[in-house]
Each structure stands twice: as C-alpha cells, then as structure tokens.
C-alpha positions as CSV (number, residue, x, y, z in Angstrom):
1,X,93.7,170.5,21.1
2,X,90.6,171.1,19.2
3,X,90.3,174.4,17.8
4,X,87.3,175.2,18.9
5,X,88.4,174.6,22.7
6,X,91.4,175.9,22.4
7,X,89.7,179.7,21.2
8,X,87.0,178.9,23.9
9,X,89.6,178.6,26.6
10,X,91.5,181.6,25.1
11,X,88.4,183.9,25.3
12,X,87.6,182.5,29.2
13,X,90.3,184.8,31.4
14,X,88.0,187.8,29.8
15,X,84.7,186.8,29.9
16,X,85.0,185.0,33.6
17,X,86.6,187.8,34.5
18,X,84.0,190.3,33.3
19,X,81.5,188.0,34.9
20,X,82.9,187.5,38.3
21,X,83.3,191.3,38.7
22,X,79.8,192.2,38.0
23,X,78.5,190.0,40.2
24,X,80.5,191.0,43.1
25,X,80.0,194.5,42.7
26,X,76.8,193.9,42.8
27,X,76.0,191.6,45.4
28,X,78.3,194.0,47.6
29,X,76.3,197.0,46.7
30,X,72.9,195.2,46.9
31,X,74.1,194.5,50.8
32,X,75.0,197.7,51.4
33,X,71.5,198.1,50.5
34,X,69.1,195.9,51.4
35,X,70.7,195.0,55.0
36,X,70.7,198.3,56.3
37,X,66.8,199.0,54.6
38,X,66.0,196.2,56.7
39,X,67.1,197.2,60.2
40,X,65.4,200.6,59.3
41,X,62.3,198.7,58.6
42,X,61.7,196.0,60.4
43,X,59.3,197.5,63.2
44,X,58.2,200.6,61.2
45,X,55.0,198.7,59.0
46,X,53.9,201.0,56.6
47,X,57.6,201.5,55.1
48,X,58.2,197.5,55.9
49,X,55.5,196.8,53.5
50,X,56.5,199.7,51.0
51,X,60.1,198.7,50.6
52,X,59.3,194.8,50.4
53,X,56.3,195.8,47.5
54,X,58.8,197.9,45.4
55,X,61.4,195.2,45.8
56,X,59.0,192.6,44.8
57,X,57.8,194.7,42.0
58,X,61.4,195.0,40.9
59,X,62.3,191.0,40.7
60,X,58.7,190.8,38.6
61,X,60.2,192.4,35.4
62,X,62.3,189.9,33.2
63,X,66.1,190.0,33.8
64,X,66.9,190.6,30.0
65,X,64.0,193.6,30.1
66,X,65.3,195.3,33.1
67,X,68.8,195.1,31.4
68,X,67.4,196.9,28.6
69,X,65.9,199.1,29.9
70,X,68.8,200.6,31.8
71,X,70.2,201.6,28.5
72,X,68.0,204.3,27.5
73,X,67.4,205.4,31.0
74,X,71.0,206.3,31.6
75,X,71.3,208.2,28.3
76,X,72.6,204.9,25.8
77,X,75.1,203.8,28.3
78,X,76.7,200.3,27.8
79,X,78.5,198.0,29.4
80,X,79.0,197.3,33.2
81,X,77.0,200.4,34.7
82,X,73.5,199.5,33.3
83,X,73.9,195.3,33.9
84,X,75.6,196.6,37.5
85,X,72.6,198.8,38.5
86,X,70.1,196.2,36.9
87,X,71.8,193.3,38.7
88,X,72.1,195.3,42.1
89,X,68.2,196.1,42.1
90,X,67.7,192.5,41.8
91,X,69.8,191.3,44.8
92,X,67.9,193.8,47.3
93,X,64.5,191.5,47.3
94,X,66.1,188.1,49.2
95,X,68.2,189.6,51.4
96,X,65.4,192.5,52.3
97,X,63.0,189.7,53.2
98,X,65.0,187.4,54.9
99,X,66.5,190.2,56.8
100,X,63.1,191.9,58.0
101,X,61.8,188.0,58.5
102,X,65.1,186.8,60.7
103,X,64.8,189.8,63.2
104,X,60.7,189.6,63.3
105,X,61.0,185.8,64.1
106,X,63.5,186.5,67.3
107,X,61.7,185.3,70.9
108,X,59.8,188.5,72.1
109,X,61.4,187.1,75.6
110,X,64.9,187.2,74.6
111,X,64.4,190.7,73.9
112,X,62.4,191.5,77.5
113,X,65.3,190.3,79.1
114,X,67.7,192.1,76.9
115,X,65.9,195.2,78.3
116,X,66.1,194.2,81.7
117,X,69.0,193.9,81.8
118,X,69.2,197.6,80.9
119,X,71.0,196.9,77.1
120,X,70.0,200.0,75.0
121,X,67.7,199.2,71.9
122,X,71.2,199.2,69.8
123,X,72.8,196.8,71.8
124,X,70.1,194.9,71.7
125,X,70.0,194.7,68.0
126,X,73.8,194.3,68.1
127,X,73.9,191.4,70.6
128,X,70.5,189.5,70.6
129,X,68.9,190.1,67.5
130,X,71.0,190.4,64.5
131,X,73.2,187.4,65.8
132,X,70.0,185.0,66.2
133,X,69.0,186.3,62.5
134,X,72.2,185.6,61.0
135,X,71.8,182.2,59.9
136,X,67.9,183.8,58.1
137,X,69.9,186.8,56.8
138,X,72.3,184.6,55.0
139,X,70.0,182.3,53.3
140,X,68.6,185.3,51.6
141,X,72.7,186.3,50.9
142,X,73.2,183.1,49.2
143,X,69.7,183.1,47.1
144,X,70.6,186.5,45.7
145,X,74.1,185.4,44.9
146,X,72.6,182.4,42.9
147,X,70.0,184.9,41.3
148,X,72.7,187.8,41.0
149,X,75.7,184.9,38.8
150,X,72.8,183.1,36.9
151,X,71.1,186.7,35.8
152,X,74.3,188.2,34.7
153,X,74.7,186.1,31.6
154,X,71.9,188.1,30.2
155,X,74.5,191.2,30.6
156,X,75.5,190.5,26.8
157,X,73.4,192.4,25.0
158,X,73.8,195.7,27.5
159,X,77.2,194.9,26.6
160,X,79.1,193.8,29.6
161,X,81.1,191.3,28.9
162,X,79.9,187.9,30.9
163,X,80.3,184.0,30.3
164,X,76.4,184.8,28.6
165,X,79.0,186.2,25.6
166,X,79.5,182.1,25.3
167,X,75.7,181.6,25.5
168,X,74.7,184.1,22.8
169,X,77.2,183.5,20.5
170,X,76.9,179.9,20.8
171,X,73.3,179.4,20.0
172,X,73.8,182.0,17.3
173,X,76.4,179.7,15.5
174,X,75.0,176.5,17.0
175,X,78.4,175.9,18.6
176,X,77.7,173.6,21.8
177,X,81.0,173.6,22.8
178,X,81.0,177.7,23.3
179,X,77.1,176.7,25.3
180,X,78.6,174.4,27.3
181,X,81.3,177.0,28.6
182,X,78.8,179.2,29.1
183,X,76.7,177.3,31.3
184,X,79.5,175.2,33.1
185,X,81.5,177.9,34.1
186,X,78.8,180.4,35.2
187,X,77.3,177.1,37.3
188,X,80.8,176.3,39.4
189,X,80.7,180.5,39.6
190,X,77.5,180.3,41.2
191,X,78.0,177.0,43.5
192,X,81.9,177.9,44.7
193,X,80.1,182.1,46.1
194,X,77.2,180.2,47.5
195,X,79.8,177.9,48.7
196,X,81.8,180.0,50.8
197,X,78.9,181.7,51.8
198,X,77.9,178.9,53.5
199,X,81.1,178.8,55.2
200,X,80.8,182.4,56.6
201,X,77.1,181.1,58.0
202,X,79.0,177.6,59.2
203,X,81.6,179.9,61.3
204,X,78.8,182.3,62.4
205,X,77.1,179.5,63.9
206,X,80.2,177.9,65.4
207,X,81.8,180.9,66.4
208,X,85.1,180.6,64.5
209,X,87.3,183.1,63.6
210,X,89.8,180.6,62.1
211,X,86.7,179.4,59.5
212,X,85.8,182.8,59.1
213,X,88.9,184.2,58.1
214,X,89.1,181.7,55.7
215,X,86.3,182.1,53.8
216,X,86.8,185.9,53.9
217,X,90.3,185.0,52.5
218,X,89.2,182.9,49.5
219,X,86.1,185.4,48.5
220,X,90.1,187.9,48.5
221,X,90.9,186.1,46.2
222,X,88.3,185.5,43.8
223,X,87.8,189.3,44.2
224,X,91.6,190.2,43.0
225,X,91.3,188.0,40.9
226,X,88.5,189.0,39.0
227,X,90.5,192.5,38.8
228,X,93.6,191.3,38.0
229,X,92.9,188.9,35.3
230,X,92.3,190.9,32.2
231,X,95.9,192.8,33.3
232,X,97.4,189.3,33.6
233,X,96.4,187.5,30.0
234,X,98.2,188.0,27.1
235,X,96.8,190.1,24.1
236,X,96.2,188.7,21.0
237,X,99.0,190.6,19.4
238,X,100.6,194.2,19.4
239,X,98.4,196.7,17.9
240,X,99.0,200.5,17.8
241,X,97.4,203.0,20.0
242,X,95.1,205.6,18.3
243,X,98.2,208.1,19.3
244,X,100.7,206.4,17.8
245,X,98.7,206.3,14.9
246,X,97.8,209.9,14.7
247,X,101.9,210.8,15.0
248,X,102.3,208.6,11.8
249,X,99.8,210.0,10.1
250,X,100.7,213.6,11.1
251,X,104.5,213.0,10.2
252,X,103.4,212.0,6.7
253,X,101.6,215.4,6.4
254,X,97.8,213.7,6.8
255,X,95.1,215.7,8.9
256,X,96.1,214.7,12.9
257,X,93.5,212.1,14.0
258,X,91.7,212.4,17.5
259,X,93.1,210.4,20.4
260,X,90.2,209.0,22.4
261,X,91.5,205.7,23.3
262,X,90.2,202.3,22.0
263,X,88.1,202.0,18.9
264,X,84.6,200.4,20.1
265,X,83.0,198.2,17.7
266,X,79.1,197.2,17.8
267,X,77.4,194.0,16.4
268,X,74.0,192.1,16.9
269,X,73.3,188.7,17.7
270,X,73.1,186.8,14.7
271,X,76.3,185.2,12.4
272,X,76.2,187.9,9.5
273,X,77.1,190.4,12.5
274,X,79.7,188.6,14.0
275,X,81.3,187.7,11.0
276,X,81.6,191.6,10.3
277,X,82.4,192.6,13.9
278,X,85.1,190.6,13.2
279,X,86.1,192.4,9.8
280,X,86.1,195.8,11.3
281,X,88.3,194.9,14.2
282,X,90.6,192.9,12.1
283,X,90.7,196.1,9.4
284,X,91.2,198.5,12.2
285,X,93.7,196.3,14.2
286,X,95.6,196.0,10.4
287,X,95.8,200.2,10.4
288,X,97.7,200.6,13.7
289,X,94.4,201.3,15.9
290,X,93.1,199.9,19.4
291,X,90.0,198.0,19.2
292,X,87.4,196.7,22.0
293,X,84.4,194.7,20.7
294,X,81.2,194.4,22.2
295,X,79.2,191.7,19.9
296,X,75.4,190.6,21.1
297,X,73.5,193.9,21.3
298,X,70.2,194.7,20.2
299,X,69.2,197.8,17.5
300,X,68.1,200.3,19.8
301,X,71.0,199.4,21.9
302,X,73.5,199.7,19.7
303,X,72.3,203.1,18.0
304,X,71.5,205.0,21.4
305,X,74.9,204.0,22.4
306,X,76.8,205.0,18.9
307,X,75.4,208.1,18.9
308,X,76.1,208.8,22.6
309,X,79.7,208.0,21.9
310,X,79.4,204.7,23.9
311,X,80.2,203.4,20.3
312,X,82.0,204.1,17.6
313,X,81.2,201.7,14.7
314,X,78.7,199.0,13.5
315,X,76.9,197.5,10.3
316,X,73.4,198.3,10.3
317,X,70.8,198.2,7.5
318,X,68.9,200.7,5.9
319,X,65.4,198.7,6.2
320,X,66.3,198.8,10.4
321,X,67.4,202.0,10.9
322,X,64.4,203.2,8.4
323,X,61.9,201.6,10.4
324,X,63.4,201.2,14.0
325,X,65.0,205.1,14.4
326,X,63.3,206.7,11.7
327,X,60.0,205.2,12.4
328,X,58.8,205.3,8.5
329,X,56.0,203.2,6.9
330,X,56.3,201.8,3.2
331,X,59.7,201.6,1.0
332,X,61.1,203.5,-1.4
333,X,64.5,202.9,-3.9
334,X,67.2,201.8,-2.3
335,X,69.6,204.7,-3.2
336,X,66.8,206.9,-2.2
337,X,66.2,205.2,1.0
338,X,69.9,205.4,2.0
339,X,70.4,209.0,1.1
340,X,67.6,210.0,3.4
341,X,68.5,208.1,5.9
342,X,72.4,209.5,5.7
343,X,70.8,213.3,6.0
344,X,68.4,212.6,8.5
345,X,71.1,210.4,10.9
346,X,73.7,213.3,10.0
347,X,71.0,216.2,10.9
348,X,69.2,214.8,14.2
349,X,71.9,212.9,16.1
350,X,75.2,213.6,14.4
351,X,75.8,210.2,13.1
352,X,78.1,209.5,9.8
353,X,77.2,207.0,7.4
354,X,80.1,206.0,6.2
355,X,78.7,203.8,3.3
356,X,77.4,200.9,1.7
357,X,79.2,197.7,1.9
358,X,77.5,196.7,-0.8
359,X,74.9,193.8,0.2
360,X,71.7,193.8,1.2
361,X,70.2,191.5,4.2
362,X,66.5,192.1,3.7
363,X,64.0,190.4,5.2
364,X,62.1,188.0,3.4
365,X,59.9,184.9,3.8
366,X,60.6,181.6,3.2
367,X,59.4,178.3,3.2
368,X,60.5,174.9,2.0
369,X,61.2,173.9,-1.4
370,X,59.1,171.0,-0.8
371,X,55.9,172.5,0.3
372,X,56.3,175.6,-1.8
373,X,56.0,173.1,-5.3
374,X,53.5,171.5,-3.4
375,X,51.2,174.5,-2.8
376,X,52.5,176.3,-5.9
377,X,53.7,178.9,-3.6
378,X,56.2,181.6,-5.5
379,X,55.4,185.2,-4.1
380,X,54.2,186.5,-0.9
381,X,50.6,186.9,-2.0
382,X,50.4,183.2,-2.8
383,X,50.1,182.6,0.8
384,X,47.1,184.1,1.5
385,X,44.6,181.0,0.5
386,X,46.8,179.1,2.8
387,X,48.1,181.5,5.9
388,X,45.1,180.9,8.1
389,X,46.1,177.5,8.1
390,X,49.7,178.1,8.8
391,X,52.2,179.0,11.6
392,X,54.8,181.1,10.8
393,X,58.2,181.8,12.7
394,X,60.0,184.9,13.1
395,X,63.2,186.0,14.9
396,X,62.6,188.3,18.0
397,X,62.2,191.2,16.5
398,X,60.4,190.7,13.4
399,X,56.6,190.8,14.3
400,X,57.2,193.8,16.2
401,X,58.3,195.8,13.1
402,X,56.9,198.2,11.0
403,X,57.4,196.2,7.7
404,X,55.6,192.8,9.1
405,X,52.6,194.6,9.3
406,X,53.1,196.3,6.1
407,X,53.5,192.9,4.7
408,X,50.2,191.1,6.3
409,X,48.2,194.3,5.8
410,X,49.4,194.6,1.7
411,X,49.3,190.8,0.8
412,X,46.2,190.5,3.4
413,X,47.5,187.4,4.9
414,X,46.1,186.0,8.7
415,X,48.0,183.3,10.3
416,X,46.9,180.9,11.6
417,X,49.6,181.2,14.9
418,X,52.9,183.4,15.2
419,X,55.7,182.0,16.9
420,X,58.8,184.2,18.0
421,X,62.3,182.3,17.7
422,X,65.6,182.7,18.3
423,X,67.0,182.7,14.6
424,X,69.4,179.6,15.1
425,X,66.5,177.6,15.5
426,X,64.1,179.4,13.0
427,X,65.5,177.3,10.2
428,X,65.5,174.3,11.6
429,X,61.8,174.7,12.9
430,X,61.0,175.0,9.2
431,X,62.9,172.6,7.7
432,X,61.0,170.3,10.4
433,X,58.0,170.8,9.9
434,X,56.9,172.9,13.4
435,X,56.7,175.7,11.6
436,X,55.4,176.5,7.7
437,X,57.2,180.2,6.9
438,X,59.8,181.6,8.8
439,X,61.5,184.9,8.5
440,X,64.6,184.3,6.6
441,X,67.4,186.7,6.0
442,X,68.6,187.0,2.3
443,X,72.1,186.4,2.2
444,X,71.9,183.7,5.2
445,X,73.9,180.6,4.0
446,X,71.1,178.1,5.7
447,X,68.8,179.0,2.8
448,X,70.7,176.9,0.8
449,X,71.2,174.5,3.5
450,X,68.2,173.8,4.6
451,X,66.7,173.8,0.8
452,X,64.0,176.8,1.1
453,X,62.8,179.2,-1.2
454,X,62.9,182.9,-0.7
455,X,59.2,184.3,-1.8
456,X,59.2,187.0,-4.0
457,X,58.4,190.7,-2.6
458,X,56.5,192.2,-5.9
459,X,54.7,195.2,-3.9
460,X,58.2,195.8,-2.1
461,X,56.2,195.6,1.3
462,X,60.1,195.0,2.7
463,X,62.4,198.2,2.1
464,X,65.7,197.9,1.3
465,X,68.3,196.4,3.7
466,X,71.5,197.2,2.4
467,X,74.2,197.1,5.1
468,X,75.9,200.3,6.0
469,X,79.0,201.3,8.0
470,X,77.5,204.3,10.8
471,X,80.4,206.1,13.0
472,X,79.5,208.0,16.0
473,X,79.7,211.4,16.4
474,X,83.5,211.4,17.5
475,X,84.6,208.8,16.0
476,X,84.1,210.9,12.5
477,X,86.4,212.7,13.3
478,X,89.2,210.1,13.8
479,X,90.7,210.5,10.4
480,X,92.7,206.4,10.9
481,X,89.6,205.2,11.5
482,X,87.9,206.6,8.7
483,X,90.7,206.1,6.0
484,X,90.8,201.9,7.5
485,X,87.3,201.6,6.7
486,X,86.4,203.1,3.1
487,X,88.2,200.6,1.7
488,X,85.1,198.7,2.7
489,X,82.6,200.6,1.0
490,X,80.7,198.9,-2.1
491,X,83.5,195.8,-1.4
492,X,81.1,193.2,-0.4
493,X,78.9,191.6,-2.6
494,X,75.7,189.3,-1.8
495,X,77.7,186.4,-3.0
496,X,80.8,187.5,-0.7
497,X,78.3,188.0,2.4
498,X,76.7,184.5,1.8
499,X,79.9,182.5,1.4
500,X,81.6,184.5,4.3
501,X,78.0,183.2,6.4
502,X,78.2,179.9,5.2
503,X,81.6,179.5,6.3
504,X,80.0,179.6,9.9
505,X,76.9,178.3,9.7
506,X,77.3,174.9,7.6
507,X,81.2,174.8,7.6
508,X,81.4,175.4,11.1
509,X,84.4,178.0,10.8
510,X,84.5,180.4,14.0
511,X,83.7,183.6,13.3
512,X,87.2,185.5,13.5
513,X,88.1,182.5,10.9
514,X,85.1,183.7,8.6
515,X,86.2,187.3,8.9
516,X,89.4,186.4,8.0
517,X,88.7,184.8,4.8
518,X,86.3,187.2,3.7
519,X,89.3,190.0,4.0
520,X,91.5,187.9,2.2
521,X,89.4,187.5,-0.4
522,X,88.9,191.5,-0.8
523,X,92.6,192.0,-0.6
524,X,93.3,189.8,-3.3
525,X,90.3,191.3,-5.7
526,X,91.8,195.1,-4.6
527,X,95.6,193.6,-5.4
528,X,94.0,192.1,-8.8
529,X,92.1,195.8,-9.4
530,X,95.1,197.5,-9.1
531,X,97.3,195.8,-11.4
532,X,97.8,197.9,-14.4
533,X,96.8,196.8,-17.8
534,X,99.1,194.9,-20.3
C-alpha cells in the first residue's frame, strides 16, 4: 500500500473519531436547546422575534471566527469545549425556526376542536401540534446536522481534533490524498446522520416503532463508536508516562519531575511547524514522556493556551511573539530582541523560553528571479517605482502585522492590490504570474523551487525571527521535559531547517518522515561532537 495511504488510514480511527463526537455532542445539546426555546416561543412575539434575531445574528459570523473567538473568551481554552460551544450555538438557528414555523403553520381548526374536546393546552401541544410539526421540525434537525459535520472541520485550529486536521495539513503540504480524506470522509459523515435522520422522520410519518428503533439503534452505534474508538486503536508504540519517568529520574538522584499527565505540544499551520511538531514529540517520546499533539493553531491561540497551561510546548519566533504579544514597533539585534522578549514573557505571564534553536524564519519578500533581473529589482526599496503597479500576496496573517506596515511606511511602497493567501498557494501564485511579490518565509525550501529571489531588508523594517522553544508555566517545572529538549537549543541551523522543509515540500516526505531525518542528522553531528580527539 502506498505510504501516504497507508499513514492517512492510520491517522483516521482518531480524527473520525474526534469528529463524529463533536458533532453529536453538539447537535444533542443544540436540541436540547433550540426545541424547547421554541415551544416557549412560539405564541409569545416579542421573545419569538428576539430569540430568532440573536440566533440569526449568531450563524452571520464566520465558522472559523466564531471558533476563534471562543478561545480567548473562555480564558485560552483548546480543544473540544470552545469548537463544542461554537458548534452548538450554530445548530440552535434551523431547528429554532423550523420549530417556531412547524407549530405556527398547524390548522387554527385542528386546534378549536382540540379544545372542544376539552384537551388542556399541553395536551394539545402533545397530541395535535407537535406531531403535525414533526416532519417541519426535522428538516431543520437535518439542516443543522449538515451545517453542524461540515463546520466542524474548521475545529483544527481551536484544536479539536476533526477530519479538517486532513484538510489543514493537506493544503499546507499540498498532499491531495490527506484533502481527499478530509473531504470524503466528513461528506459520507454528514449524508449517513442526515440519513438516518431521515429515517426517524420516515417512521414518524408512518408510525413505526420497528423503523424507529432502528434508526435510534444505528445513531447507538455511531455514538459508542465515536467513544470507543480512540480506546480501541493501537498506539503507535510504548512510551513512558511522565511518572514513570519522574521515578527514574528520582532513583538516579535527579530533581523529581511533576506528574501532570501527557506532554501537549503546539504547532501552526504551515510545513516548517509541522516538521518541528514532529521533532518535539519524537524527542520527548525518545525520553520516556507521554505526548498529545495539537498541530494547526493560530499565534494568539497557541500562546493564550501555553500560558494557560492548555499547552506545554511550541516553536515560536521572536519577530511574532515581538509583534503579536508584545505589541512592539521597529527591530532591534537579534540577541537583544530575544533577551527582552525572554524577561518580559518570564515577568508578565510566567512563560519559559527555553532557547534558540538556532534558525531564523523571518519574513521577507520575494519575487521571481525572472522579473527581478528584469526590473533590476535587489532590495526592498527597489520596489517602490514599481509597487503601484503590482499585486502582492501575503499569507493570512501578514498584512495585519505590525512589521508590514513598518515595511510599506519605511520603503514608502503603495500597491497596487493586496491579496491574502493561504501559503501553499502563495508560491505558486508567484511563480505564475497572478501575483508579483509574495511574502516568503526565509528558510522555506520552495524558494529554491520555485526560483525566487529573497529582497534584501537594509533598514531591518523585519525584526528578527529566530525560532524559540517557549514552555508553559507548569511544564517548567517538569525537569524530563526540560532535560529532552535542551539538547535542541542552538542545534538547528538555516541550512538544517531548509533541507528538513524541503524534504516536505518538493520531496514530498510526510512530515513525521521529515522530523525524523532532521533528528538523525543532529544525533549523528552530537555522536561526531563528542568523540574525543586523536
């Protein structure tokens, strides 16, 4: 079997898993909900309207914005509670409506003679109008379980794990088979629920307890299934718990480590970061310790979370965390950048830098090779003659960021049109033509590929980017952890970082496989280093 497949289909039981019991939860809760709201309702009009404008109000923000945004609001939580609470408010609209809209629609008459026949206002709502709404009621079921499957593969980056994992990662690596899971799988998700939802309506309308039972059965299953899976796959290997690392370490006379269950790694959505996701959990896994990953977040994700223990580890930059948490303008050395950043992390929210790896990923812009000799393009400022005439591409978080408009306010440059990109395709944009300078990344392997040329920074308008280990408040204190990792520090060099991305991008290694040659590679240099002398 191809390899590729084969680690798809190893990664499924997880992420289908993850993905299936989201969405239930959710649609569940959301019915708990919304159904109820909408008996309450449904002949009072002033909260009628009210509950159907906040609802509608609610399904008017973007999915991946609403996601987001549960983060910060429930103090840097990841994983399932923020995607859970995000994907419940957005099943309450459908089944709301079509629950206030089924009982309204009822015959007036049916309900006159209800009353004459002396049936109390609940039985009448019991007996007459909920069963003539039923079939209204679960149209609006089965649009929010379409809404609440296809939504939950933006879940990723909150991190809950989800068949979007697939998505992300795929058009990060520009790996179609890992897209292709993604989609497929969360599709026959989506049709099999609004399947057997149909099924309850079918036996609702004919009466049948036999059909009825049956679909109740099979949505059983999918339900223990969905709980039972992650219990029932095989692990990728035998790994020591934190505690039994702490009783090695304490019966060889080292300081006892914390036991606080499996080490959480971070990592953003781009190859560079899942290559050293990758690292970290192999390094930890390799010193006896526990690891979870949760790949696919954004910055301010991933830092509210580290330091609200939510996280333990992940690569940042200096350039990010100086601009995104520290909210400074200009530059500055590198060294002196990444000691101030260390105090000030360490001093306002208790996080560790644990140190350089010794690489920089600044940004930088680039264009072709081609067009730069044509235009005699070298630096940044050479652009200006030309930007108003040009469009220039940038990842999704780049012209939001302090240093882009420290860059068009130093070199004075005015573009003719910015377009925001998803990096996997930034390159390619370029390199066709649809776009003339893209935001590049300097130790991306595609910059070779693709044939572009970095433009020179000389007023430093970027700051430094060097990547750097950060550890969460609790996790510097897990002395196994700590001792894994510092091997790591000042290890990697732009050369190592490049090749390592290349592997991915243009070589089309997986990830893990990347990861797994870049620690061989800084085994065998240690091995070599500590070889004595002749």
């Amino acid at each position: 079997m191809n390899e590729n497949i084969a680690g798809r289909l190893a990664e499924l039981p997880g992420f289908l898993s993850g993905h299936m019991t989201l969405s239930l939860a959710a649609l569940l809760c959301g019915l708990a909900i919304s159904l109820p709201l909408g008996i309450a309702v449904v002949d009072k009009p002033r909260a009628r309207e009210a509950s159907l404008t906040v609802a509608s109000i609610i399904q008017t923000i973007p999915g991946l914005a609403l996601l987001a945004l549960m983060v910060p609001l429930l103090g840097g939580l990841i994983g399932f509670w923020p995607a859970f609470i995000a994907l419940v408010l957005y099943s309450v609209l459908p089944v709301l409506r079509n629950t206030i809209t089924g009982i309204r629609e009822v015959d007036p008459a049916l309900i006159e003679a209800g009353r004459g026949m002396g049936m109390t206002p609940r039985q009448i709502l019991t007996q007459v109008q909920l069963p003539l709404a039923a079939p209204v009621i679960i149209a609006g079921v089965r649009t929010a379980t379409v809404w609440v499957v296809g939504i939950a593969t933006l879940s990723t980056p909150v991190g809950a794990p989800s068949l979007g994992d697939y998505i992300f990662m795929g058009l990060q690596t520009r790996n179609n088979v890992a897209i292709l899971f993604g989609c497929v799988f969360a599709a026959v998700l989506a049709v099999s629920l609004d399947q057997l939802i149909r099924l309850i309506e079918r036996a609702v309308a004919k009466g049948s307890k036999r059909m009825a039972g049956a679909a109740a059965g099979a949505l059983g299953v999918l339900v223990v299934l969905a709980l039972l899976t992650p219990m029932l796959t095989p692990s990728k290997g035998p790994v020591v718990t934190p505690k039994a690392a702490q009783t090695a370490q304490t019966d060889s006379g080292a300081p006892p480590t914390e036991d606080f269950g499996p080490v959480v790694i971070g990592g953003k959505p781009f190859t560079e970061q899942y290559v050293l996701t990758s690292l970290l959990e192999q390094t930890l896994a390799g010193a006896g310790l526990e690891v979870d990953k949760r790949t696919n977040l954004g910055s301010t994700v991933l830092f509210d979370a580290l330091k609200a223990n939510e996280l333990d580890v992940y690569v940042d930059y200096s350039g990010t965390v100086w601009a995104t948490v520290m909210q400074r303008k200009g530059s500055g050395k590198p060294e002196s950048v990444l000691i101030e950043m260390s105090h000030e992390l360490k001093s306002k929210h208790d996080v560790t830098t644990l140190g350089a790896l010794g690489f920089e990923n600044a940004y930088a812009l680039a264009m072709t090779e081609a067009q730069a000799n044509k235009l005699g393009i070298v630096q940044i400022g050479d652009l200006t003659a030309h930007a108003p005439k040009m469009k220039v591409g940038g990842d999704y978080e780049f012209f939001g960021r302090t240093e882009w408009k420290q860059v068009t306010a130093l070199y004075g440059l005015g573009f003719e049109k910015q377009v925001s990109l998803d990096s996997t395709f930034m390159y390619g944009a370029v390199d066709k033509g649809e776009v003339d300078v893209i935001s590049s990344y300097s130790t991306d392997g595609r910059v070779a590929a693709f044939k572009l040329r970095v433009l020179k920074d000389p007023k430093q308008a970027f700051p430094p980017y060097d990547a750097v280990i950060l550890l969460s408040p609790r996790a510097t204190r897990n002395r196994a952890l700590v001792e894994a990792l510092e091997p790591l520090v000042r290890a990697i060099s732009d050369d190592d970082m490049r090749w390592a991305n290349k592997l991915v991008d243009v070589d089309k290694k997986s990830p893990d496989a990347a990861a797994t040659a870049l620690r061989e590679l800084l085994e065998r240099r240690r091995a070599v280093q500590r070889e004595p002398s002749p």
